[in-house]
Legacy VTK file of the C-alpha trace (Angstrom):
# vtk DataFile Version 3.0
C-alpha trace
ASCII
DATASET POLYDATA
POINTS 404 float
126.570 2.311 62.770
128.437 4.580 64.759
131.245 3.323 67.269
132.480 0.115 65.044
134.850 -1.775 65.434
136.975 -4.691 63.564
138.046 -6.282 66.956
136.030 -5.939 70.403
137.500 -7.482 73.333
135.861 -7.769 76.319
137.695 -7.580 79.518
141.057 -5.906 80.611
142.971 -8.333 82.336
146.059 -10.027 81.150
144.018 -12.679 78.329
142.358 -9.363 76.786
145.380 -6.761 77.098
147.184 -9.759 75.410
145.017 -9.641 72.263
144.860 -5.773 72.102
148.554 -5.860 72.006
148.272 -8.386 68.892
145.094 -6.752 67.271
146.543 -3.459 67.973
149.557 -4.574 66.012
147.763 -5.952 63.292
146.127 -2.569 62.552
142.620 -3.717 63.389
140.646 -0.962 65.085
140.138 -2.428 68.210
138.454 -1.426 71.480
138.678 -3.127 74.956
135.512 -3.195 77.459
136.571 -3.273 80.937
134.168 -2.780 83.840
136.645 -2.306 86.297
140.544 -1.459 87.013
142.504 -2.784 84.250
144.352 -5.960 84.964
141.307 -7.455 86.268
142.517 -10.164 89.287
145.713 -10.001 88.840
145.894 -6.191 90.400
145.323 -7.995 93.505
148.714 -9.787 93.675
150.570 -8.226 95.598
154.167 -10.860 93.667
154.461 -12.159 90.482
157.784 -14.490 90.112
156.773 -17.001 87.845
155.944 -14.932 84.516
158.940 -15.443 82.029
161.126 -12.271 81.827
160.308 -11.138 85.243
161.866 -12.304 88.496
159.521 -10.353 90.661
156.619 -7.873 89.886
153.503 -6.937 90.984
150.546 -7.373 89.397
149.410 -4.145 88.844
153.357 -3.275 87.526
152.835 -6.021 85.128
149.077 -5.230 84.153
150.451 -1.505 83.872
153.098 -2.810 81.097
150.549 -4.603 79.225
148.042 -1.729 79.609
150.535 0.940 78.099
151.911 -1.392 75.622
148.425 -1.883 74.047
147.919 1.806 74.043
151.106 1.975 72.200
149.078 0.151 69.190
146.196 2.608 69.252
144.240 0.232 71.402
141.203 2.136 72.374
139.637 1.658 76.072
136.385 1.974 77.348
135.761 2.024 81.427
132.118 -0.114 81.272
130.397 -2.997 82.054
128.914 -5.661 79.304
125.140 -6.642 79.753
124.333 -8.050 76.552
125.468 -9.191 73.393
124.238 -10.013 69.835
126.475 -12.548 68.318
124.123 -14.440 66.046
125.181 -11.849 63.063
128.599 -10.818 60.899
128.340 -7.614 63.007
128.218 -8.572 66.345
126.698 -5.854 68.687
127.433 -5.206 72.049
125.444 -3.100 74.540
127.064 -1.826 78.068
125.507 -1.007 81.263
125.933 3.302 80.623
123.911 2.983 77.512
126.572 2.439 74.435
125.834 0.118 71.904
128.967 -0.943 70.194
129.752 -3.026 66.988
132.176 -5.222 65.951
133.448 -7.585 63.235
135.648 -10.063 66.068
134.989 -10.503 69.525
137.061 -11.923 71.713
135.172 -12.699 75.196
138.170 -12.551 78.013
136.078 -11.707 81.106
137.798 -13.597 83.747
136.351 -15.005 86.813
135.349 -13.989 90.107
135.540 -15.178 93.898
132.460 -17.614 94.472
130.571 -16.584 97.395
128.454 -18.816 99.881
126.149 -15.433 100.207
125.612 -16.826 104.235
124.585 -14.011 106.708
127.235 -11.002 107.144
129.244 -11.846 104.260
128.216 -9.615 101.888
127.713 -6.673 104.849
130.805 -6.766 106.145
132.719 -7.574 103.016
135.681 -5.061 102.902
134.993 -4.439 106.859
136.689 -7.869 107.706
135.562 -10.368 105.174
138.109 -11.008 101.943
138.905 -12.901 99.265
142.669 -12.349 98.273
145.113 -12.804 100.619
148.047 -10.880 98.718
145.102 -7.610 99.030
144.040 -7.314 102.307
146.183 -9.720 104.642
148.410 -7.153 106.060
145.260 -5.013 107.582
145.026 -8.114 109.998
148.794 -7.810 112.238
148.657 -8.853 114.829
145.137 -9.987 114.623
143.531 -13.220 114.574
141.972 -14.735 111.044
139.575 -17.769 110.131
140.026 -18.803 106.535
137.046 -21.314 104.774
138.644 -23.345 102.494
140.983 -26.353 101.838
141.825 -26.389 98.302
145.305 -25.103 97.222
144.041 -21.463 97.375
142.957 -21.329 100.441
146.006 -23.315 102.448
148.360 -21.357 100.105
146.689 -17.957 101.082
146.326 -19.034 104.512
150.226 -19.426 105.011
150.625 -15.858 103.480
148.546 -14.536 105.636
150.732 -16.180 108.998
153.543 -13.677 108.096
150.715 -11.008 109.395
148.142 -12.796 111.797
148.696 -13.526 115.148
147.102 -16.736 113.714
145.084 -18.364 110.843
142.220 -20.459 112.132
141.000 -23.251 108.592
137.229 -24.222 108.747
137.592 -27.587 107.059
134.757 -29.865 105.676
136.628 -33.439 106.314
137.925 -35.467 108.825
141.080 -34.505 110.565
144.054 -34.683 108.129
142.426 -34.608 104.659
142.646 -31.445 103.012
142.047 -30.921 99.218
145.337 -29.144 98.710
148.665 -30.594 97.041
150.921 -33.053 99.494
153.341 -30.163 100.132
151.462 -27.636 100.834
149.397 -29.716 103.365
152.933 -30.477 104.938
153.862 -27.089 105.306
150.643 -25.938 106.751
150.644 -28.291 109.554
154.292 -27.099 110.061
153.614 -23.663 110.578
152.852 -22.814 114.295
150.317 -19.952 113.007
147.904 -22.236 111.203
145.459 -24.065 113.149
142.312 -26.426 111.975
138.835 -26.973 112.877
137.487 -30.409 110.967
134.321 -31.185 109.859
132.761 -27.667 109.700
131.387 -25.392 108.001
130.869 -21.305 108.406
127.412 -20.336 109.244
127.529 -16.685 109.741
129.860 -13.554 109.956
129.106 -12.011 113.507
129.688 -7.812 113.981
127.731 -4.827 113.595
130.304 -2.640 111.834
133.524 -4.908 111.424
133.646 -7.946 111.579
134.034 -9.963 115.345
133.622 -13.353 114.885
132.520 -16.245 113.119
129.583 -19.048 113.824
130.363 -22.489 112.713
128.650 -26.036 112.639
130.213 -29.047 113.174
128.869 -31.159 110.387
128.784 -34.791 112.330
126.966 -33.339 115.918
125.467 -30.495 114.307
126.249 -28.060 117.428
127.325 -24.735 116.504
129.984 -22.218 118.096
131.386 -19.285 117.744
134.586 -18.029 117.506
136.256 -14.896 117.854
138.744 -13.569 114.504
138.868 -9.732 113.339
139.079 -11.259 109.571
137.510 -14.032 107.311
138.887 -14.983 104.410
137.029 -17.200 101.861
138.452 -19.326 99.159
135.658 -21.406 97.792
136.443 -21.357 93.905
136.091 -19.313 91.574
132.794 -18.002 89.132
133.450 -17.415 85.531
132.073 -13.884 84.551
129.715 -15.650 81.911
125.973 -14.669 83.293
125.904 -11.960 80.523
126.213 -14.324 77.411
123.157 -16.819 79.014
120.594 -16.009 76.194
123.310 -15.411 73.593
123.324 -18.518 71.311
127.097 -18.874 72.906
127.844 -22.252 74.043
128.489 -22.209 77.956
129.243 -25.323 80.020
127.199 -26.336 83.191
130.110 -24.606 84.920
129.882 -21.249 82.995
132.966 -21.846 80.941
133.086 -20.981 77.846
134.248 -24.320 75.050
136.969 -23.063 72.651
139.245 -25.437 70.040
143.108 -24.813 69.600
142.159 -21.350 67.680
139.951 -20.298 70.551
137.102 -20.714 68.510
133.738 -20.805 70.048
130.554 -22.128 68.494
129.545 -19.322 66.943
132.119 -17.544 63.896
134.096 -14.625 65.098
133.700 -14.838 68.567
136.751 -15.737 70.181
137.475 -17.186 74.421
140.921 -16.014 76.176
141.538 -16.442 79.711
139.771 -17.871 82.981
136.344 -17.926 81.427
137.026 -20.710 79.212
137.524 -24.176 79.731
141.508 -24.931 80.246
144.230 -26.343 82.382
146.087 -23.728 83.728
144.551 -20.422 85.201
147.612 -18.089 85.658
148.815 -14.702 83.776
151.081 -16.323 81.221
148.309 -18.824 80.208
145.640 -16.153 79.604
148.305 -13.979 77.935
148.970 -16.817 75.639
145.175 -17.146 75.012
144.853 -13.431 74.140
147.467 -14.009 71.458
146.254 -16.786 69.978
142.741 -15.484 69.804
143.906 -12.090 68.276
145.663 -14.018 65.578
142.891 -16.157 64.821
140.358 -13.396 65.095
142.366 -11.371 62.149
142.557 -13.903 59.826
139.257 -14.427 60.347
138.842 -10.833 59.039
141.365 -10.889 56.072
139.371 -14.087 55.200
135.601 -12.052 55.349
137.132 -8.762 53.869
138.219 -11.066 50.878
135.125 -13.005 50.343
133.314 -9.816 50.634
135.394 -7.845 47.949
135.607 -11.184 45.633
132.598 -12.772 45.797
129.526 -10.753 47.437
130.295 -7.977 45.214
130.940 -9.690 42.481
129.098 -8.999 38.580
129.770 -12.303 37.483
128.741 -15.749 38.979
131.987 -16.427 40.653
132.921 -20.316 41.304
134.687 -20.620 44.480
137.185 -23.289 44.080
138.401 -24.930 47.214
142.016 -26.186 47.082
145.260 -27.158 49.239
148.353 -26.133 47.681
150.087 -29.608 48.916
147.479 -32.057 47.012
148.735 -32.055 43.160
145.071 -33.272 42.103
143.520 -29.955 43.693
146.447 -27.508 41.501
145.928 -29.786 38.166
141.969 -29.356 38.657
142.093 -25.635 39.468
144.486 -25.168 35.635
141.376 -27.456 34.209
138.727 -24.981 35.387
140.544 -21.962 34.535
141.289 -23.508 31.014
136.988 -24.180 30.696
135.651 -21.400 32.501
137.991 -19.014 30.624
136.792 -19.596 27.522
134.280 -19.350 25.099
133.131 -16.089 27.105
131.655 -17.505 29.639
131.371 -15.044 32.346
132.513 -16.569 35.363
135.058 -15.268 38.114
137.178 -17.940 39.919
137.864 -17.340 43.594
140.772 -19.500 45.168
140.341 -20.782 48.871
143.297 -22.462 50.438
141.812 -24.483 53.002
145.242 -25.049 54.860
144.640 -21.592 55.652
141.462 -20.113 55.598
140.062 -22.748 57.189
136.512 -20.638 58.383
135.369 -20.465 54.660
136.020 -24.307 54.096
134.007 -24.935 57.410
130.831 -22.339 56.688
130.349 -24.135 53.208
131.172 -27.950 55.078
133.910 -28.853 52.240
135.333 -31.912 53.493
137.391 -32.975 50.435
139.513 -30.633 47.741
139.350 -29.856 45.300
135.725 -28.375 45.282
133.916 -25.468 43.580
130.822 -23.915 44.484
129.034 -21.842 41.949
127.293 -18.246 43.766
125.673 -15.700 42.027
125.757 -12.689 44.561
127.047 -14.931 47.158
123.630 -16.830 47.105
124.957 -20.742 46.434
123.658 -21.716 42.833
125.360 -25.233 42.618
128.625 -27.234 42.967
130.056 -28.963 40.209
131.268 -32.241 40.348
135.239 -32.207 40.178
136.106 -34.178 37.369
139.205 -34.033 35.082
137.469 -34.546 32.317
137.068 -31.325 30.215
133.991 -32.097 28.771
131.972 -33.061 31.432
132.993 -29.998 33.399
132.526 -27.474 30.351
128.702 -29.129 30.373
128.281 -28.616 34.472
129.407 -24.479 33.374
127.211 -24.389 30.572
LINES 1 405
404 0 1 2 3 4 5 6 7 8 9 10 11 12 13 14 15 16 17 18 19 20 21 22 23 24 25 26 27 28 29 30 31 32 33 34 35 36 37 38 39 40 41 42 43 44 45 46 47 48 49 50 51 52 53 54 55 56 57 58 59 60 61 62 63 64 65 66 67 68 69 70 71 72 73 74 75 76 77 78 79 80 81 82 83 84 85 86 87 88 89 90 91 92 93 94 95 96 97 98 99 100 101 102 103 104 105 106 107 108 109 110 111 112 113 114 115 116 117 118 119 120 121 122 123 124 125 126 127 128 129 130 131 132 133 134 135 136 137 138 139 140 141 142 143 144 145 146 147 148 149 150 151 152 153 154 155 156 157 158 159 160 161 162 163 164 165 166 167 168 169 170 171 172 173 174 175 176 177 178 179 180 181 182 183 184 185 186 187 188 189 190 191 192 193 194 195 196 197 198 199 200 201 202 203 204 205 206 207 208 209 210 211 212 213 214 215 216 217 218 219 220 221 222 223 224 225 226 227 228 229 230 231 232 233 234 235 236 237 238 239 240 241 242 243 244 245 246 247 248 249 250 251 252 253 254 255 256 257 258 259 260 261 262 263 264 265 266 267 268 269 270 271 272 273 274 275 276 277 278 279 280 281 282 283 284 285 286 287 288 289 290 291 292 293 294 295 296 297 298 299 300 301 302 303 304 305 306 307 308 309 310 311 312 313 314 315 316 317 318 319 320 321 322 323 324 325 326 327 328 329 330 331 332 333 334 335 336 337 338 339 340 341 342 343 344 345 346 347 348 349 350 351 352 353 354 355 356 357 358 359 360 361 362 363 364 365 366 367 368 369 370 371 372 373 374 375 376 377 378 379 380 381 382 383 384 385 386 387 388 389 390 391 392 393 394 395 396 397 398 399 400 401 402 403
């Protein structure tokens, strides 16, 4: 198949850039899939000051370093957008929204997430006339002006007081009683501090009022139910976040009720060779240097997941003889003395076996695919179809009678 690949990542932002960098460096042919401007989110901070080695940057200066340093590898980029996958197979095949179909040995899904919307009337119409979602983008097209923000979480109060050094003020919608916001302690301190902000309780936004731009909002008080408008040249929403997922529904991938994507330590998903970096996975931390670190660990795992499928390939699938694939851990005596036994049997008499040695403290995917839960172990394959396994015994007999 034309356009292949040993290492797909999808998604350009600072978890995927971070594994190009790694598989780039590895010498993996890899490609990254990004249906926007590279750097994802993070081109819309305006300051960076908490990503190691940098006292301040912008986000598109730092997406620009890890863009160009990936290229530096041979990184190859593709301006598309993802609309299905098939994953069930040891090529995994990707097809994009302009028609390509793409395939790959790894895939590493680093997608991101987007702003959640609440889709009521005018936000959508008047988005970029008036209605935004980052703060750090758009907030100094409102001097001067006045601004509602919808939210209480730490986004939204955070944002809000950005926007103050603009605004004229910043007008919060929020859903509880008077004084509870869902923010940390001290940023709810400083928000009630700051002469700009100002806070309607219990309510909710029902529309975006203006023809053109935006004049206004409509909101209901949740206890009396009345609703009134207010005037504001600028809402800004900060509901939480969406996880870029909708793609992989009918993929076999596993995908919580959320739209996260499950990973282990190796970012692992359910499914072998297909990787999770960034803010559509399940984590802790959503910020640059987490993602980065995802994209690196993913990249790592994802090529030693390909030394470990190039190997079994070459050794075993295209193997003459019936090859017994002997499972072992270099730090368990019992496994070394029983792999010296086999070699001893196997060897002679001209029997016509090949003996394949799998570390399992390292290749880890091969001791998982055949379920070996104990070393040693050896499992007989004639063209990598499973024949057998032998019982491990040290007894030379009994294992010179399971290979004849």
């Amino acid at each position: 198949m034309a356009n292949t690949y040993d290492l797909i990542i999808i998604g350009g932002g600072p978890g995927g850039l971070s594994a190009a960098i790694y598989g780039g460096r590895a010498k993996l042919k890899t490609l990254v899939i990004n249906k926007g401007t590279i750097g994802g989110l993070v081109n819309t901070t305006r300051e960076i000051v908490n990503y190691p080695g940098y006292v301040h940057i912008s986000g598109p200066d730092l997406m620009k370093d890890f863009h160009n340093h990936a290229q530096s590898f041979g990184v190859e980029f593709l301006k598309d957008e993802v609309v299905n996958v098939d994953l069930s197979h040891e090529e995994k095949v990707i097809f994009t929204k302009k028609g390509k179909m793409l395939s790959g040995k790894a895939v590493i899904i680093a997608c991101g997430s987007e702003p959640r919307l609440l889709n009521i009337p005018g936000e959508k119409r008047l988005r970029g006339s008036g209605v935004a979602y980052c703060a750090t983008c758009d907030a100094e097209f409102f001097a001067g002006e006045e601004v509602v923000v919808v939210g209480s979480g730490d986004q939204a109060i955070e944002e809000g007081m950005y926007i103050t050094k603009f605004a004229r003020k910043v007008t919060v919608l929020v859903l509880h009683d008077q004084g509870v916001l869902d923010c940390n302690k001290v940023s709810a301190e400083r928000a009630f501090n700051n002469e700009k902000m100002e806070f309607i309780w219990n309510s909710t936004i029902e529309e975006v009022l203006g023809k053109d731009q935006v004049a206004g909002v409509k909101i209901k008080n949740l206890k009396t139910g009345n609703s009134t408008e207010l005037a504001c040249q600028g809402v800004f929403f900060f509901v939480g976040m969406l996880p870029s997922t909708k793609f992989l529904q009918e993929s076999g991938l596993k995908i919580d009720a959320k739209g996260y994507i499950p990973v282990n330590e190796l970012m692992e998903t359910n499914l072998e060779g297909v990787y999770a970096a960034g803010d559509n996975r399940t984590k802790y931390l959503r910020q640059v240097v987490s993602s980065a670190g995802d994209g690196a660990t993913a990249a790592v795992a994802a090529e030693r997941y390909l030394e470990e499928l190039n190997v079994f390939n070459n050794s075993v699938l295209q193997s003459e003889k019936d090859v017994l694939l002997l499972f072992e851990n270099a730090l368990v005596n019992e496994s070394l003395e029983f792999g010296t036994l086999l070699a001893e049997v196997a060897g002679g008499e001209g029997r016509n076996y090949k003996i394949v040695k799998v570390d399992t403290a390292t290749k880890k995917n091969l001791a998982q695919k055949y379920e070996i839960q104990a070393v040693p172990a050896v499992v007989v394959l004639n063209k990598g179809k499973e024949i057998k396994r032998l019982v491990c015994s040290m007894d030379k007999e009994q294992l010179r009678a399971q290979l004849g």
